[in-house]
Each structure stands twice: as structure tokens, then as C-alpha cells.
C-alpha positions in Angstrom: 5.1 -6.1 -16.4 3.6 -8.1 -13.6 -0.3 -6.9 -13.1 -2.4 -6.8 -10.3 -3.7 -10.4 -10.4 -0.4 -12.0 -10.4 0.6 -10.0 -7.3 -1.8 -11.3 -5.4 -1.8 -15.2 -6.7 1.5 -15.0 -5.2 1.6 -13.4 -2.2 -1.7 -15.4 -1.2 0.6 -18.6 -2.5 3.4 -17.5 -0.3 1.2 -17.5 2.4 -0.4 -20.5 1.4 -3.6 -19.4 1.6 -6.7 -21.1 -0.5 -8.7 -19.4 -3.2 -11.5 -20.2 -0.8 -10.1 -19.4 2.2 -8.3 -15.7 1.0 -12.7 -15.2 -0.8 -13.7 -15.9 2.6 -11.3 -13.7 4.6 -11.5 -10.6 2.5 -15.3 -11.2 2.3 -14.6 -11.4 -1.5 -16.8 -13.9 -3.5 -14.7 -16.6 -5.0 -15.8 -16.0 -8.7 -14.7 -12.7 -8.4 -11.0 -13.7 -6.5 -10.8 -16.2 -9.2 -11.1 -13.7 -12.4 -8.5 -11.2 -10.7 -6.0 -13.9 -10.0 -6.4 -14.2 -14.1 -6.6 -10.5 -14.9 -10.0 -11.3 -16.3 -12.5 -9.4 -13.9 -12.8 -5.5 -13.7 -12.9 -4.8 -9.4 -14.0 -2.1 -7.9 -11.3 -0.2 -5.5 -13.3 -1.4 -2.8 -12.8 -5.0 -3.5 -9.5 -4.4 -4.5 -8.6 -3.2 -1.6 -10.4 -5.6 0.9 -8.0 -8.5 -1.5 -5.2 -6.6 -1.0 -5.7 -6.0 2.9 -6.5 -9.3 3.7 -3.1 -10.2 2.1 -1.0 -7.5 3.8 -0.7 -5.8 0.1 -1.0 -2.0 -0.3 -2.3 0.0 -3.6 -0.4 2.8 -4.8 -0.8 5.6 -7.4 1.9 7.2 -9.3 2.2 10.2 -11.7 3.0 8.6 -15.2 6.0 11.0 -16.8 5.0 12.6 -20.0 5.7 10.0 -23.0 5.1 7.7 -20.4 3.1 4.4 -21.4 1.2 1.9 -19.0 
């Protein structure tokens, strides 16, 4: 399953967009850009979503299914 992180590595790549310049834009600090792009940092929603906006990227929620696992 694809995460988070590597949804936005490559849609910021498709744009071609820097690390720097996507931080910068969002008003995201780099470190923290940098540890989501390698599922290594735990965002708030609200960063999340200032990422995900920047890149034209939408969050959505889903009811799992019982027996369902993530």
C-alpha cells in the first residue's frame, strides 16, 4: 500500500517542485516535509493539510468494513 509520504514525494516530483521550495510554499519547515516524504514524522492534520493543498492533493476518510485491516 502506498502511504501518505510517497503520495506527496511524487506528486511534488511531478510537479517538479523542490523540497525547499514545496517547505516554503506550504509554510511547512523543511525537516518536517523531509520526515513525511520518508513516513518517518507524525503531522498534525493541520500540516498535513497545508502539504497536501499546496500540492493540489486532497485528504479523505473512509469507513473501514468490519474484518477490515489498515
Amino acid at each position: 500500500m502506498e502511504t501518505i509520504g510517497d503520495q506527496i514525494k511524487q506528486r511534488r516530483k511531478r510537479l517538479k517542485v523542490s523540497q525547499r521550495q514545496l517547505a516554503d510554499l506550504s509554510g511547512v519547515g523543511i525537516n518536517t516535509l523531509t520526515k513525511i516524504e520518508r513516513n518517518e514524522g507524525n503531522p498534525t492534520l493541520d500540516i498535513l493539510n497545508k502539504v497536501l493543498d499546496t500540492l493540489g492533493l486532497v485528504l479523505t476518510t473512509r469507513v473501514k468494513t468490519p474484518g477490515e485491516t489498515s
